[in-house]
C-alpha positions as CSV (number, residue, x, y, z in Angstrom):
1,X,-0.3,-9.0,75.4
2,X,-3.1,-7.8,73.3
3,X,-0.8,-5.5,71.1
4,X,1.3,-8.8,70.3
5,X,-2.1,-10.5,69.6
6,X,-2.9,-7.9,66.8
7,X,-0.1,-8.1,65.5
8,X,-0.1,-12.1,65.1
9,X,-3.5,-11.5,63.6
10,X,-2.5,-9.0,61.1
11,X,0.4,-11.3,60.1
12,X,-2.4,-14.5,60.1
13,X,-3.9,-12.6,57.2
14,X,-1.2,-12.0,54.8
15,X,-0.8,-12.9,51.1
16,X,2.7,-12.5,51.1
17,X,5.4,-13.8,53.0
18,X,6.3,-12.0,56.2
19,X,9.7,-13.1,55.5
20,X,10.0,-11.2,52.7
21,X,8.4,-8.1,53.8
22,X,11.3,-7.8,56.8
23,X,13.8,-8.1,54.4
24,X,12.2,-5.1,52.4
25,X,12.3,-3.3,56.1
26,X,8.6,-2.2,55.5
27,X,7.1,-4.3,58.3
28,X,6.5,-1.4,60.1
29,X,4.3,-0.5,57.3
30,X,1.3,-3.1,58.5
31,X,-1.8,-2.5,60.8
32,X,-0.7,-2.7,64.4
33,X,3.3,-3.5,63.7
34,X,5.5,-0.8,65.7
35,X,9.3,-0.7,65.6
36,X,10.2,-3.1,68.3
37,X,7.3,-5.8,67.4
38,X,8.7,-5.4,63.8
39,X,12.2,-5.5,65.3
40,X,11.5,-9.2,66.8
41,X,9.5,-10.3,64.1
42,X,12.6,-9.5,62.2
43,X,14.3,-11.4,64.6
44,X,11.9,-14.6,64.7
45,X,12.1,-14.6,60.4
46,X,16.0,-15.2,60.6
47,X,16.7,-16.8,63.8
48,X,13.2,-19.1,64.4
49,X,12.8,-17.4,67.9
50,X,13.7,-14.2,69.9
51,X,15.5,-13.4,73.2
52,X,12.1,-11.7,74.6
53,X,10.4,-14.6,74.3
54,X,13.0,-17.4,75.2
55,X,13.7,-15.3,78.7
56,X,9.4,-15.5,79.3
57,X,9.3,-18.8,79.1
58,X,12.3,-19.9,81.5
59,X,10.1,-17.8,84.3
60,X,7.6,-20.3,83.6
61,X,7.3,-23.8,85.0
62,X,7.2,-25.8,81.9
63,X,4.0,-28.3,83.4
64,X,1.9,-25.0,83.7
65,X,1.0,-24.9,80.3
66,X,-0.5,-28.2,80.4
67,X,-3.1,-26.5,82.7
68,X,-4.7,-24.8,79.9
69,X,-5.7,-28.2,77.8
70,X,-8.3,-28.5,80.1
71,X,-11.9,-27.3,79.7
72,X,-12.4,-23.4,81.4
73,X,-9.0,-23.5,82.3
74,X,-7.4,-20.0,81.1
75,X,-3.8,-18.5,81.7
76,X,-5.4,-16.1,84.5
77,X,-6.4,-18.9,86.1
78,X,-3.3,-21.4,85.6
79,X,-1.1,-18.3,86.9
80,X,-3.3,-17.9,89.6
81,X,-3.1,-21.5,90.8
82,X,0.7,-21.5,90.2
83,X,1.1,-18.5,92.3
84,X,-0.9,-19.1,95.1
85,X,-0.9,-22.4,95.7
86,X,2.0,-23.9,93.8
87,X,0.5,-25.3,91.2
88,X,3.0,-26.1,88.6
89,X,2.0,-29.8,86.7
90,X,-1.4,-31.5,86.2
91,X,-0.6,-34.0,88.9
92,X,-0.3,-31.0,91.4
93,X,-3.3,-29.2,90.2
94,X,-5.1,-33.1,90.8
95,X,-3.4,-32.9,94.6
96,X,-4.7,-29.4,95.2
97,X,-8.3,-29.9,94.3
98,X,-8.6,-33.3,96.1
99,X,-7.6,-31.4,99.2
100,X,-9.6,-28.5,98.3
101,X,-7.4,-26.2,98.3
102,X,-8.8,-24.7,95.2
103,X,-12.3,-23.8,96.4
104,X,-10.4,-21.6,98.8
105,X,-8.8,-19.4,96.2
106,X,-10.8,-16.1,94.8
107,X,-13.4,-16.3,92.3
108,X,-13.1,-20.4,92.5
109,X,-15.1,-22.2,95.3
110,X,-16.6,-26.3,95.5
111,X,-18.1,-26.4,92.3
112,X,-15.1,-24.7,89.8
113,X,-12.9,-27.4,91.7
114,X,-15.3,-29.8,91.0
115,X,-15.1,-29.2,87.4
116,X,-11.5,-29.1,87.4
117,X,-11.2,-32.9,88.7
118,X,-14.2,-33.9,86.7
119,X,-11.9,-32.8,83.5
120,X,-8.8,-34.5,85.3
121,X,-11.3,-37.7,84.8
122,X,-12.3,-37.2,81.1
123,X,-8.3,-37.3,80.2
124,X,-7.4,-40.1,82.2
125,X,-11.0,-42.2,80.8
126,X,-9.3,-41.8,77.9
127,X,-6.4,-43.9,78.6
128,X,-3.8,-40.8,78.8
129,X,-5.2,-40.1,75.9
130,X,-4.8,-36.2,74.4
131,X,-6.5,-33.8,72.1
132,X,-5.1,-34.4,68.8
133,X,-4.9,-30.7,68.6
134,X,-2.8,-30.3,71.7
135,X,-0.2,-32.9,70.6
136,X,0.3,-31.1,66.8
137,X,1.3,-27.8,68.9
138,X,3.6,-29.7,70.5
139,X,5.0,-32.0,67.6
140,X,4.6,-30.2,64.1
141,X,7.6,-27.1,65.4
142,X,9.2,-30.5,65.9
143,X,8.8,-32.3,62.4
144,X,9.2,-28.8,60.7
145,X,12.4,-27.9,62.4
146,X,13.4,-31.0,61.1
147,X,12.8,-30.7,57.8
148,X,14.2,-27.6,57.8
149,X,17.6,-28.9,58.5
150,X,17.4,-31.2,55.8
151,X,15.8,-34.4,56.4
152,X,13.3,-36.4,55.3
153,X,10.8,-36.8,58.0
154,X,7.2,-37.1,58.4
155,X,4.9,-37.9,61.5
156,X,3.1,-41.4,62.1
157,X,1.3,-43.1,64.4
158,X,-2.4,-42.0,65.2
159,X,-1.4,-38.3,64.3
160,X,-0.7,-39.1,60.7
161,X,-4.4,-40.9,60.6
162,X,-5.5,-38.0,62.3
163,X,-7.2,-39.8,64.9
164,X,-9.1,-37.1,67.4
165,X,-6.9,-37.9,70.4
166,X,-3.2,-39.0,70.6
167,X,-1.6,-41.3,73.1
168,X,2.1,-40.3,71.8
169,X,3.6,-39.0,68.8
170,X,5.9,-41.1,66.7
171,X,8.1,-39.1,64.1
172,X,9.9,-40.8,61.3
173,X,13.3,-40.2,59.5
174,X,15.5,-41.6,56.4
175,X,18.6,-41.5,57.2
176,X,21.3,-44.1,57.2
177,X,23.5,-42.3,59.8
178,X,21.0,-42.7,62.8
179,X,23.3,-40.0,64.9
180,X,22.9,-37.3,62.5
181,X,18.7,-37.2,63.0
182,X,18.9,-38.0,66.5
183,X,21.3,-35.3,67.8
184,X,19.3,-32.9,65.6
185,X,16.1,-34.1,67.3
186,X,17.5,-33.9,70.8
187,X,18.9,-30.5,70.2
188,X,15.3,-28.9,69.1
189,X,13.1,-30.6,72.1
190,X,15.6,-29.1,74.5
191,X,16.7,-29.6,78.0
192,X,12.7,-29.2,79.0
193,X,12.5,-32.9,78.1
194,X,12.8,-36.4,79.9
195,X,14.9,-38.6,77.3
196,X,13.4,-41.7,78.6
197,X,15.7,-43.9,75.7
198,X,17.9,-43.6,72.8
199,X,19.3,-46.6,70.7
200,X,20.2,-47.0,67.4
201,X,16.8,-46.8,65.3
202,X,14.8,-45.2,68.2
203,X,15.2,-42.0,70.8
204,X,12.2,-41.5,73.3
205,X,11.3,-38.4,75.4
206,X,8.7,-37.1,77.3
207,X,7.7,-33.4,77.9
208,X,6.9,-31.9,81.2
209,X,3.1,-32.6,81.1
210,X,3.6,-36.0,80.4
211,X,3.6,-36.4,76.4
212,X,6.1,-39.0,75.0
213,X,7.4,-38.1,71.3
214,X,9.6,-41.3,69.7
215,X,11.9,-40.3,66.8
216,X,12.7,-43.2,65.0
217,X,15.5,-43.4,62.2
218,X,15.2,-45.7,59.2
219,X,17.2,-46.7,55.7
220,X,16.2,-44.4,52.8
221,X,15.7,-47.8,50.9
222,X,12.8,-49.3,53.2
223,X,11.1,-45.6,53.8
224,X,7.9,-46.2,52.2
225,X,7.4,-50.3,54.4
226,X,8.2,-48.0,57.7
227,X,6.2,-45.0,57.3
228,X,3.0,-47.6,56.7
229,X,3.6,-49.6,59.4
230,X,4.5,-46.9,62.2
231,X,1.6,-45.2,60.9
232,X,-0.7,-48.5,61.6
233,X,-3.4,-49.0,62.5
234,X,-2.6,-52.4,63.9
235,X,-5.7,-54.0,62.9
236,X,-5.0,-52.7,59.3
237,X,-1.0,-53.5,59.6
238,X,-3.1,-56.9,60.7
239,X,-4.8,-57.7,57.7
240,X,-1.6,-56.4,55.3
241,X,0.5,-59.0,56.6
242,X,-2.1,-62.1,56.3
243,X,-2.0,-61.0,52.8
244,X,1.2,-61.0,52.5
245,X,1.7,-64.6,54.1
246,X,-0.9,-65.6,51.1
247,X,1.6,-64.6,48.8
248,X,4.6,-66.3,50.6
249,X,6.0,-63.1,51.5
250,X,6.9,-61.4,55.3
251,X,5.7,-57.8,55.7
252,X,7.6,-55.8,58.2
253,X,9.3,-52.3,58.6
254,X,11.8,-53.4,56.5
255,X,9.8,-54.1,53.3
256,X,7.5,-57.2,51.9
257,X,10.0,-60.0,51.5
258,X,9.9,-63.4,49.6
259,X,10.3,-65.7,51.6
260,X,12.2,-68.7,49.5
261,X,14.9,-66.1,49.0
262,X,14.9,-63.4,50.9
263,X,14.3,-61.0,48.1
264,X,12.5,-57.6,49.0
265,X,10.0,-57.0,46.9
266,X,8.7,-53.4,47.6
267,X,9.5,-51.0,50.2
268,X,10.9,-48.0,48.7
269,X,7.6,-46.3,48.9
270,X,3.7,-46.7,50.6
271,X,2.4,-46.9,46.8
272,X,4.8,-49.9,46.3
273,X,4.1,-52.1,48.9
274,X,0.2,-51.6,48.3
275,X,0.6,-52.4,45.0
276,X,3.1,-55.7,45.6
277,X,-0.2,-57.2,47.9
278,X,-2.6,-55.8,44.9
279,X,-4.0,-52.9,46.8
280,X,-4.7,-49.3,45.6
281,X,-2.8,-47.1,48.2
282,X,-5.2,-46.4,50.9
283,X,-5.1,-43.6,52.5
284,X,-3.6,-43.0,56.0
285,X,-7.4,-41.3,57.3
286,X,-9.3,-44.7,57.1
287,X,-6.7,-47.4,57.8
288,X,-8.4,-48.6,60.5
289,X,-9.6,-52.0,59.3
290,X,-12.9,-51.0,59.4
291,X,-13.9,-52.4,55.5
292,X,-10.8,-50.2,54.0
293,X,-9.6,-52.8,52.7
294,X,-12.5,-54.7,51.0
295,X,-13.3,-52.2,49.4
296,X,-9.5,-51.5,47.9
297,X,-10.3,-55.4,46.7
298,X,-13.6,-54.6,45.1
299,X,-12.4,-51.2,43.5
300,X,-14.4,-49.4,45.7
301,X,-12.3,-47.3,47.8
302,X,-14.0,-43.3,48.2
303,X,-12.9,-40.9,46.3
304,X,-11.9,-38.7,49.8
305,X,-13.0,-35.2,49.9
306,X,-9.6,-33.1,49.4
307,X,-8.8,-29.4,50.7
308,X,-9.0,-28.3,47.2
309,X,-12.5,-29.2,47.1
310,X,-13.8,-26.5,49.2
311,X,-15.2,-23.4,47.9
312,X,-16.3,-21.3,50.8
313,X,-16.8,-21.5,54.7
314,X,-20.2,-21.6,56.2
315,X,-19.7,-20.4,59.9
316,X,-17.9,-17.3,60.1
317,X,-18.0,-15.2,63.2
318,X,-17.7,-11.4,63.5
319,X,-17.1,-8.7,66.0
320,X,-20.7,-8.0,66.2
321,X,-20.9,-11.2,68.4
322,X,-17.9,-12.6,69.3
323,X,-15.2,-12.9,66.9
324,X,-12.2,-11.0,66.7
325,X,-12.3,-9.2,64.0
326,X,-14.6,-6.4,61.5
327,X,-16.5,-7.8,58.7
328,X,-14.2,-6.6,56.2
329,X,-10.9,-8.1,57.3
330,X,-13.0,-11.4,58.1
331,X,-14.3,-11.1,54.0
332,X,-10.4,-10.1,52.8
333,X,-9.2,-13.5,54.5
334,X,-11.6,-15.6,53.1
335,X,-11.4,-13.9,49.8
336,X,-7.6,-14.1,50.0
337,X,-7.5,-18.3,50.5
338,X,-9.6,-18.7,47.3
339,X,-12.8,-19.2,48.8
340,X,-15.9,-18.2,46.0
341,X,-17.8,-17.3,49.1
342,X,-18.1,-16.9,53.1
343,X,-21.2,-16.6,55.0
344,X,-21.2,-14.4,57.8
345,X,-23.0,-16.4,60.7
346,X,-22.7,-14.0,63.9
347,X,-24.3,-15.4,67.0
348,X,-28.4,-14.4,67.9
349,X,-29.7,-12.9,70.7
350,X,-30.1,-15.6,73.7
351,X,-26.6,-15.6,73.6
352,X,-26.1,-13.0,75.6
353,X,-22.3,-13.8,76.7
354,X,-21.6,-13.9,73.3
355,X,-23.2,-10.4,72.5
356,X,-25.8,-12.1,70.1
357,X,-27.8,-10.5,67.4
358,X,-31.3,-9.3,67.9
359,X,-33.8,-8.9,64.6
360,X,-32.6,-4.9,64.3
361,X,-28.8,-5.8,64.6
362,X,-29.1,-8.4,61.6
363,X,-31.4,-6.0,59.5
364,X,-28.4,-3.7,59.8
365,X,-26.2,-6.6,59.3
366,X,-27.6,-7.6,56.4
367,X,-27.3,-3.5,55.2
368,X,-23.4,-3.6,56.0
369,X,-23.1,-7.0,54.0
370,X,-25.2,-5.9,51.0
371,X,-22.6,-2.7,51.1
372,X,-19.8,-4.6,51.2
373,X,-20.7,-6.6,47.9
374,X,-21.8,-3.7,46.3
375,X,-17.8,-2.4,46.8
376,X,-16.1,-5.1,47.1
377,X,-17.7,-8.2,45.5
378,X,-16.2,-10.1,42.4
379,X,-17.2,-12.9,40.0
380,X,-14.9,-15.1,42.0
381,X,-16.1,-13.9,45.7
382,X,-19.6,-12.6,47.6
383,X,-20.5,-12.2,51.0
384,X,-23.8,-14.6,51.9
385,X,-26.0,-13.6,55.3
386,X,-26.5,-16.3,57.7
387,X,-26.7,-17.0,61.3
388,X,-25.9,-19.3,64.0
389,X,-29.2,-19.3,66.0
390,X,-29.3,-20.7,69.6
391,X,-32.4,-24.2,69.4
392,X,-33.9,-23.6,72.6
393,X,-35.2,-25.9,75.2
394,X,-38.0,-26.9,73.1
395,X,-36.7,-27.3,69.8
396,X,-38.0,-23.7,68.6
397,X,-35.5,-20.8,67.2
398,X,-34.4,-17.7,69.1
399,X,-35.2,-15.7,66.0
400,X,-38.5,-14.8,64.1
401,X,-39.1,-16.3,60.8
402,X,-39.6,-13.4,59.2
403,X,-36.1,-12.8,60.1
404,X,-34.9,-16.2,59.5
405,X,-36.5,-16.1,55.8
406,X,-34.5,-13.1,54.3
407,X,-30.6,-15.1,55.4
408,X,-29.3,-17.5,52.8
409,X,-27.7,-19.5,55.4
410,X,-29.3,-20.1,59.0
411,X,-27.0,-22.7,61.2
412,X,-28.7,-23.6,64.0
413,X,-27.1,-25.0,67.1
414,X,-27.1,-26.2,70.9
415,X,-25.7,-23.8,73.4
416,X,-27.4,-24.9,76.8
417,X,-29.3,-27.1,78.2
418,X,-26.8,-30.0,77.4
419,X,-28.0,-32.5,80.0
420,X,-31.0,-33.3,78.9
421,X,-32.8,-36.7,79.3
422,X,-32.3,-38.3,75.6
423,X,-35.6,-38.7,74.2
424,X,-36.6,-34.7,75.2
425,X,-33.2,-34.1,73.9
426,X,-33.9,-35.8,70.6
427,X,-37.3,-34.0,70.3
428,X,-35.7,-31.0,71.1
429,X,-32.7,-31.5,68.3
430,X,-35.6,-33.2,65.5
431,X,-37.7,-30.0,65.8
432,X,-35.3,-27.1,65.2
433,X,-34.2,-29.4,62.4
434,X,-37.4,-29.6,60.9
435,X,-37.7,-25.7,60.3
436,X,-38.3,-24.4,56.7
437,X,-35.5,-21.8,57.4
438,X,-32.9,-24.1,58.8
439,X,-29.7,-25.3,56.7
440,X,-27.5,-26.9,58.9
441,X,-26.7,-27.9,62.3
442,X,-23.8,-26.7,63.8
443,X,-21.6,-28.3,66.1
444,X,-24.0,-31.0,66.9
445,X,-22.8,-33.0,69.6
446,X,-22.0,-29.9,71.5
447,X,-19.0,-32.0,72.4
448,X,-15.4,-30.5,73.3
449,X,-12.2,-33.9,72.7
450,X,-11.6,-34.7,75.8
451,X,-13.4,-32.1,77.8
452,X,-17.0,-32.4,77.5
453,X,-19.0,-35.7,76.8
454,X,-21.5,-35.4,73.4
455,X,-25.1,-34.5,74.3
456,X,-27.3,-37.6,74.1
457,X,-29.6,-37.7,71.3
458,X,-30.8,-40.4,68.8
459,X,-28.7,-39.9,66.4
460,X,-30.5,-42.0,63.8
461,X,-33.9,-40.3,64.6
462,X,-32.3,-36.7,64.4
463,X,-30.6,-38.0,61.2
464,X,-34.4,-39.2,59.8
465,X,-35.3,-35.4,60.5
466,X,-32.8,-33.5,59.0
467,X,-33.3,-35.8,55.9
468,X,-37.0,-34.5,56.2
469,X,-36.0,-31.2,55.7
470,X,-33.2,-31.1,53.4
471,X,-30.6,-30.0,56.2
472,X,-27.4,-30.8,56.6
473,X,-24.9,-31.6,59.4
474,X,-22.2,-30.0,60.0
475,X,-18.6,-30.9,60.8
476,X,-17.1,-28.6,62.8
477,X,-13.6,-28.2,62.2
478,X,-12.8,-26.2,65.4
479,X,-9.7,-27.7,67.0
480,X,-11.5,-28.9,70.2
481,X,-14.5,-30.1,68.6
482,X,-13.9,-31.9,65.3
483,X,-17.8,-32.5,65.7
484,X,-19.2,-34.7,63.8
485,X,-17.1,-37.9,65.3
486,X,-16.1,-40.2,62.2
487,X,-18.3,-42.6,63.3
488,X,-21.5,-40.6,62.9
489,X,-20.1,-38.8,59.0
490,X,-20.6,-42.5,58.0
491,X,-24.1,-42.4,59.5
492,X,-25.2,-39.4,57.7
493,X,-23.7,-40.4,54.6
494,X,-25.6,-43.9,54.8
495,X,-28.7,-41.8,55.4
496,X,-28.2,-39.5,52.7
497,X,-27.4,-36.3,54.4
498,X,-25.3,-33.7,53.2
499,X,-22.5,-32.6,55.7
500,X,-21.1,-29.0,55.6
501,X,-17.2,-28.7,56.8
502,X,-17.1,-25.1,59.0
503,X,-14.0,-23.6,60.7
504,X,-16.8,-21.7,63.2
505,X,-13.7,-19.0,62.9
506,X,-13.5,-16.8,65.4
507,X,-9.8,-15.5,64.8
508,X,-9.0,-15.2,61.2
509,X,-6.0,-17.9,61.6
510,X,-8.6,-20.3,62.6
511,X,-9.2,-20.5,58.9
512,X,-6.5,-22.9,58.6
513,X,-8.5,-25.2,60.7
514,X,-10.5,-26.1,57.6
515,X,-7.7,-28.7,56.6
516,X,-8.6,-30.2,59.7
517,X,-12.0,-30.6,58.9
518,X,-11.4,-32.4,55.5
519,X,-9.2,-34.9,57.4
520,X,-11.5,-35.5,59.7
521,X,-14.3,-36.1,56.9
522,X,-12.1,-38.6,55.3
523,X,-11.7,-40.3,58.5
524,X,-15.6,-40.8,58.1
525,X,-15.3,-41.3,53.9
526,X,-16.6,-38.5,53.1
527,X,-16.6,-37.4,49.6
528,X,-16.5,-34.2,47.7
529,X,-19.9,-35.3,46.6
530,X,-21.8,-35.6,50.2
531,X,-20.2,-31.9,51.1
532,X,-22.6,-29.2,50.3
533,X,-19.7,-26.3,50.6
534,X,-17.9,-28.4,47.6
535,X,-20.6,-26.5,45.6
536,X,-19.4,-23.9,43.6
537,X,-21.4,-20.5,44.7
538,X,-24.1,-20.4,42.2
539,X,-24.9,-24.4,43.0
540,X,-24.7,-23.9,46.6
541,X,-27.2,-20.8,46.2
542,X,-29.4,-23.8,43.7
543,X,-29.2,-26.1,46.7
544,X,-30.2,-23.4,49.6
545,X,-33.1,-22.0,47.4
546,X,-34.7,-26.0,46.7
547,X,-33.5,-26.8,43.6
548,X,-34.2,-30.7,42.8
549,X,-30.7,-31.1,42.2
550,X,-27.9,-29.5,42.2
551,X,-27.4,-28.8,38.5
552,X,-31.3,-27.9,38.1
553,X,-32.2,-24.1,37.6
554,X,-32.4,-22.5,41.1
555,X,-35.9,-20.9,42.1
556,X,-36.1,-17.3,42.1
557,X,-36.5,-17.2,45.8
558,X,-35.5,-18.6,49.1
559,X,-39.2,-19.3,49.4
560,X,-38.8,-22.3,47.4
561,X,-36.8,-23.7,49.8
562,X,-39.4,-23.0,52.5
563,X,-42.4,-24.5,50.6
564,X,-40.1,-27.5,49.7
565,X,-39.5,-28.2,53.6
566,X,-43.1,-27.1,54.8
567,X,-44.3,-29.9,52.5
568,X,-42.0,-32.6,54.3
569,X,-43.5,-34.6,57.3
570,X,-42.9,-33.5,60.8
571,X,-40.9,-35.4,63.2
């Protein structure tokens, strides 16, 4: 298993197409690639698959995997249950721990099963509900595989708006030959699904653990008036068609009619049918009738933040704490996606599971980072120092200030302690915030989609601190997190707090996760301007340091930035 895991990872960091490279024959010629994983790599490039690992998964229950979407749930222990007990399907893992047959196993006892129905609850609270994260592994092999064969599909629904959990996934086709799409579709899900209905426009399944995927099959003319109203929201769909009644007109899947004659007036295309009502097109992230479009009215729409927009990552974790890999293939990825910088940002010493740092690991930390620039660094790219520092119990930092004050980037976050009462919670949160050294708070609702609840806090209150002391919040990007909610990007940006968009990577193809980030700050209208790691390096380094603004001339010291916070009132 592990040697298959580095090889994936090697592969995650390429520039150049692995397709490519097996067509050369020189696979063989990477970091951890021996003959027979570069003979079924070879095989997965021109086939899409491989007989090793199509014979592994019919030996396993297809329900199993579902086990693993919930919170501490690993494959050592979904096997274990499986094997032992039976356990093949969420519902049977709900039956065993209500007769407590769990606590019985090995290395389990009351309180694991305990947790086990307690996540059981958090998915069903949220109405059968899933991570948006589990229902893209299941449904973008889907779309692509589509597309591949030649059609023009996209997803809709809440996955195309990107909302943080997914009740089913609806994928969309032009075609006028609804058979041609539809047999296609049924022949890529496989025999593991339930097809629950199939009709002329619309085929349903449902996988093992329960998810329902709708293909739905549309004329090429009327494309653009079904992909906006599959991908809703209903409220926005809603306020689109009482505009459309103002103007005599009926909008539908099929396009906005007139009604005196029946003539269609737009359709072909999203931008079309926006622009027939008078609308700029409005993106798919905010469509949630939630002052979208009022603002399209007043010419007010944001200006979305966009993947482009980002010039370096700000939470980057090494092998010195617990990422995956060395410094320097962690630099060569980030340097390799265009990024002008990446700070390093390996965990601090209270975390013990996580192997933190202690003051004489980051001194030589800061000595392997300064090497690496001094070899390695370009105009385009640098190394920055940094830290994620546990806040403890009462608010303070794990590490010294004198350590704190020679990192350009400290990220300070919640690891413990999560159950706090919520005013000791807020004083806890408005404290660390309020340090001269601190940048940015990571992760800071601690809270995993569907798995565990945000910590309580006032939000506002911790918001008024951060302001304080010229510290942003961050939004996580991590799959499982997507932490700052939508809701509360809005809030900062109202308050005038600058977010930072961090993968938190711990495995170099958690990179990608960055695009999920910048989704999810357009979900909250979010706009290149409110995100400090839109900064090119030299501006970023103006902001860290104090500057007044982000064009003024940066202080010759971090100390600026110190004095500049010291001077701000406490909490």
């Amino acid at each position: 298993m592990r040697a298959y895991r580095r090889a994936a990872e090697t592969l995650s960091g390429l520039t150049e197409d692995v397709s490519a490279l097996a067509e050369r024959g020189t696979l063989t010629d990477l970091p951890n690639v021996g003959k027979d994983l570069a003979r079924r790599i070879a095989e997965i490039c021109a086939t899409g698959t491989c007989e090793t690992y199509e014979a592994l998964r019919k030996e396993i229950p297809p329900g199993l995997l579902a086990l693993t979407s919930l919170d501490g749930m690993g494959p050592k222990t979904a096997r274990l249950l499986w094997t032992a007990l039976g356990v093949d399907s969420l519902a049977a893992l709900e039956a065993a721990a209500k007769a407590q047959k769990i606590r019985t196993l090995k290395g389990m006892g009351a309180k694991r099963e305990e947790k086990i129905l307690k996540s059981l609850e958090n998915r069903r609270a949220g109405g059968g509900r899933i991570a948006f994260y589990l229902a893209h592994m299941t449904v973008m092999p889907i779309l692509r595989a589509l597309q591949a064969a030649g059609f023009r599909a996209e997803i809709a629904g809440s996955m195309r708006r990107w909302r943080e959990t997914v009740g089913d996934a609806d994928i969309l086709v032009a075609c006028d030959d609804h058979e041609k799409p539809t047999k296609e579709f049924l022949r890529i899900v496989g025999e593991s699904v339930e097809v629950i209905g199939s009709g002329d426009t619309k085929t349903s399944v449902r996988t093992a653990d329960g998810f329902q995927i709708d293909l739905r099959v549309v004329p090429a003319d009327v494309w653009g008036s079904a992909l906006l109203h599959f991908t809703g929201s209903k409220e926005h769909n809603v306020r689109l068609r009482q505009m459309a009644i103002a103007k005599g007109c009926s909008l539908s899947e099929y396009g906005l009619v007139r009604e005196k004659d029946g003539k269609r007036l737009a359709g072909a295309t999203e931008e079309e049918v926006y622009a027939a009502l008078g609308l700029p097109f409005i993106p798919p992230e905010i469509r949630e009738d939630q002052g979208e479009i009022e603002a399209a009215l007043a010419g007010k729409l944001p200006d979305l933040i966009e993947l482009s927009d980002i010039k370096g990552d700000c939470h980057a974790h090494t092998n010195e704490s617990d990422g995956v890999h060395p410094l320097e293939d962690v630099a060569a990825a980030a340097r390799a996606r265009g990024y002008q910088y990446l700070v390093i940002t390996d965990h601090t010493q209270t975390l013990t599971i996580a192997h933190g740092l202690d003051p004489a690991r980051i001194d030589r930390q800061l000595d392997t980072i300064a090497k690496w620039n001094a070899d390695n660094a370009t105009a385009s790219f640098r190394l920055l120092t940094g830290s994620e520092v546990d806040i403890l119990e009462d608010g303070r930092l794990d590490l010294p200030d004198d350590c704190l004050e020679r990192l350009d980037f400290v990220v300070a976050s919640l690891h413990g302690q999560f159950k706090m009462p919520r005013e000791k919670m807020t004083e806890r949160v408005s404290r660390a915030l309020s340090s001269p050294h601190v940048d940015v708070m990571g992760h800071p609702t601690t809270r995993l989609v569907g798995d565990r609840d945000p910590v309580d806090f006032d939000f506002d209150a911790v918001l008024a601190a951060a302001k304080r002391g010229r510290t942003a919040m961050e939004l996580n990007a991590s799959a499982n997190r997507m932490d700052l909610s939508a809701p509360m990007l809005k809030q900062a940006k109202a308050a005038g707090v600058k977010v930072v968009i961090s993968t938190d990577m711990h495995r170099l193809k958690e990179f990608d996760q960055m695009a999920w980030g910048v989704h999810q700050a357009r979900r909250g209208w979010i706009e290149k301007k409110d995100v400090l790691n839109a900064l090119p390096r030299e501006e970023f380094l103006a902001y860290m340091r104090g500057s007044a603004g982000e064009t003024a001339k940066p202080p010759a010291t971090r100390a600026a930035k110190k004095e500049t916070k010291a001077r701000a009132p406490g909490p």
